[in-house]
C-alpha positions in Angstrom: 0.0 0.0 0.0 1.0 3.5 -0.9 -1.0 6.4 1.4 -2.2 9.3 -0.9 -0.7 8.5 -4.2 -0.2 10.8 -7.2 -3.2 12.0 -8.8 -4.1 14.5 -11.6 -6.3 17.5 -11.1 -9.3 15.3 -11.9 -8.7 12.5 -9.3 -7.6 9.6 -11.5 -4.2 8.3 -10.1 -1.6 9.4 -12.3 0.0 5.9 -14.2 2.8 3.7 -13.9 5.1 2.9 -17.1 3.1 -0.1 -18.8 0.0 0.6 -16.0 -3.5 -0.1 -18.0 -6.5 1.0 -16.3 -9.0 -1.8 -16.6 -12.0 -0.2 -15.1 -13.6 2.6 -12.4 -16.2 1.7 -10.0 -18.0 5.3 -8.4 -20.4 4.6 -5.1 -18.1 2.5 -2.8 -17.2 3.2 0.5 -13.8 2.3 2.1 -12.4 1.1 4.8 -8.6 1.0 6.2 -6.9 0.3 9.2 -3.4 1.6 10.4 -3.2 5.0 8.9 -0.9 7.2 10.8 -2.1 10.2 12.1 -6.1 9.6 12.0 -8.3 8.5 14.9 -7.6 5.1 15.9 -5.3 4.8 13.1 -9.1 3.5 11.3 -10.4 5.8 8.2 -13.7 5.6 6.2 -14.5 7.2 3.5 -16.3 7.4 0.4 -15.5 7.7 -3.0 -14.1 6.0 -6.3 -12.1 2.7 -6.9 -9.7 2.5 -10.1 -8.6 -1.1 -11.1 -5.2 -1.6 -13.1 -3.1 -4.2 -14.5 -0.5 -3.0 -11.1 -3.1 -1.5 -8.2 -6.3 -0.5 -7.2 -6.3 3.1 -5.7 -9.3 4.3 -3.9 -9.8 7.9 -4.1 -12.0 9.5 -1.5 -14.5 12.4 -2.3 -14.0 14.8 0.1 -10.7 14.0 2.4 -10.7 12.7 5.6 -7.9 14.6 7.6 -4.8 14.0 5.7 -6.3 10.6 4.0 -7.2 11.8 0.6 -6.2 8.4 -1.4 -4.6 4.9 -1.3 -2.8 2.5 -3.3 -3.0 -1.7 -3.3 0.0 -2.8 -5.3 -2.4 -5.9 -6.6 1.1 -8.1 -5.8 0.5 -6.8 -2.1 -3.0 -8.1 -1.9 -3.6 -11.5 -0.3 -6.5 -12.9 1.7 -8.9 -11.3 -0.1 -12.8 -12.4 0.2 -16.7 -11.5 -1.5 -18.6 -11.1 1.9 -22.9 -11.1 1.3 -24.3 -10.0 4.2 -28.1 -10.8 5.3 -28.8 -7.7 6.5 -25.9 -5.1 4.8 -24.3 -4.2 1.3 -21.8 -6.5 -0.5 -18.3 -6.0 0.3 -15.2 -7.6 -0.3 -12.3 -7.5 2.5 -8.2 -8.6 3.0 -4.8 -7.6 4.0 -2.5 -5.6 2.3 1.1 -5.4 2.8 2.8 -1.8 3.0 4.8 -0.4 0.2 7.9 0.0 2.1 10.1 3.0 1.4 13.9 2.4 0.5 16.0 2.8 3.9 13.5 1.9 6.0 13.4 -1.3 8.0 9.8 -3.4 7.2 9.3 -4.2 10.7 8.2 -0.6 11.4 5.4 -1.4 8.8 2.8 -3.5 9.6 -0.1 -5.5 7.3 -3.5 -3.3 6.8 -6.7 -4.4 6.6 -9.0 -2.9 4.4 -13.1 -3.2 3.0 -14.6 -2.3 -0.1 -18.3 -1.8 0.5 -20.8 -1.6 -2.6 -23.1 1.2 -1.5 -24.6 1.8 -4.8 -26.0 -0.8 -7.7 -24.6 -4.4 -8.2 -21.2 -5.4 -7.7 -21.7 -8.6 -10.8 -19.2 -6.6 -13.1 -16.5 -5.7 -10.6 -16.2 -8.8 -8.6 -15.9 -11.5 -10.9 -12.9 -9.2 -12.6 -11.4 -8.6 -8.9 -10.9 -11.6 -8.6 -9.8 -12.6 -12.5 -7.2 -10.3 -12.3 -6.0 -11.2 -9.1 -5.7 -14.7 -10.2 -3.7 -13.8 -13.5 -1.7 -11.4 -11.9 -0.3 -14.2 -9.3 -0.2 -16.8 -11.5 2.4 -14.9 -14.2 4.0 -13.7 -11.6 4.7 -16.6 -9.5 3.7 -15.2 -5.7 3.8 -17.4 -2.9 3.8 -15.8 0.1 3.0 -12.1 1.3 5.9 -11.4 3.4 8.6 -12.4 0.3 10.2 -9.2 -1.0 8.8 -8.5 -4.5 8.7 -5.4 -6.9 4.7 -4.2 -7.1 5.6 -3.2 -10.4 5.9 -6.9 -11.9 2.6 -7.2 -11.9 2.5 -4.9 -15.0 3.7 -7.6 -17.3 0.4 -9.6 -16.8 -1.8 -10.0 -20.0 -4.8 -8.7 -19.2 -6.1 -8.0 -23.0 -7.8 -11.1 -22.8 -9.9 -11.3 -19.7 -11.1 -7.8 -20.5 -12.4 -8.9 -23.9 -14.4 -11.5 -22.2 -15.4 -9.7 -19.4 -19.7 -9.6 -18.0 -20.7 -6.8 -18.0 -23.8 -6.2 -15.2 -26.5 -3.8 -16.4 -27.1 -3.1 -12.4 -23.0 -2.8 -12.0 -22.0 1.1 -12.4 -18.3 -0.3 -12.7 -17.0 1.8 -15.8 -14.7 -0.5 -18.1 -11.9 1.8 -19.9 -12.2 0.6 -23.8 -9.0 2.7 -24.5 -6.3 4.5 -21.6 -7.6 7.9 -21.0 -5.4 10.2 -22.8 -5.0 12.9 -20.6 -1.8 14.3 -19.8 -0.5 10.5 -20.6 3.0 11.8 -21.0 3.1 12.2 -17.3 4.3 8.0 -16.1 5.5 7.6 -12.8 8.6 4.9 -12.6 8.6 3.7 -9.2 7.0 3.5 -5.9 9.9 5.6 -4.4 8.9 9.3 -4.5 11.1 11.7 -5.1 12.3 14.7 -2.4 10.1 17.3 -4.4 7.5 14.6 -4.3 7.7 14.1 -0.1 7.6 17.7 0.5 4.5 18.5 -1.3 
């Protein structure tokens, strides 16, 4: 996980080299354990969830203290589970590891645990590719266990062309699928997880 990732002036997370936005899913609300500096270290929020070959981001609508975004390397993910409730909306819920920042020793970071909640229409066209991609990005890229030290950015060599061709798409689902990479300001590509001086100090 990265806290408050890039984004443009329009909210979409700004890409990776090779990062291909599979979809956008508007209504959901989020939650995260863990996060330094809010109450309890627990935020919720609501907002908008981008998929992508790499990471899901959530981007909230209005921020919640510092907490204005946050990134799931999809390599980071594990433990994930669809959870339908009697009596509540449809969520899905796991661990993610932290992206940890050069220097720094990983046992200062710990796991997070985080829930997607599907507030508004069906969740039959996000889930089901959730959990495809997840699948096909583990099984190219070979991941066994969480705690082994692996590049996020791997994940970026999974094909995904195909399981988006044959996606379902469900009428009752306002998951957006991207047909073609938004073009905006596309020159812009960040490299790594590892931000920059000028990049910590805004």
């Amino acid at each position: 996980m990265a806290l408050n990732p890039q984004l443009f002036d329009n909210g979409m997370p700004v890409p990776f080299i090779n990062e291909i936005f599979v979809l956008t899913r508007d209504g959901v609300e989020f939650e995260i354990d863990k996060i330094p500096g809010s109450q309890g270290g627990h935020v919720k929020a609501k907002g908008v969830l981008y998929l992508s070959n790499i990471r899901m981001v959530f981007v909230a609508n209005k921020p919640v203290g510092s907490f204005t975004a946050f990134d799931m390397p999809m390599l980071y993910i594990h433990g994930e589970k669809f959870n339908q409730p009697i009596f509540f909306c449809n969520n899905i819920s796991g661990l993610v590891e932290p992206v940890v920042p050069e220097n720094e020793n990983r046992a200062l970071y710990s796991t997070h645990s985080f829930k997607i909640l599907f507030k508004e229409g069906g969740c039959g066209t996000f889930v089901p590719l959730f959990f495809n991609l997840i699948s096909s990005v583990r099984q190219y890229n070979q991941r066994t266990t969480p705690e082994v030290e692996i590049n996020p950015l791997q994940a970026s060599q999974t094909p995904v062309d195909e399981m988006m061709r044959h996606a379902y798409v469900d009428p009752s689902d306002p998951t957006k699928i991207f047909l073609q990479q938004p073009t905006s300001q596309s020159e812009l590509r960040r490299r790594t997880y590892q931000l920059s001086p000028t990049e910590r100090a805004m």
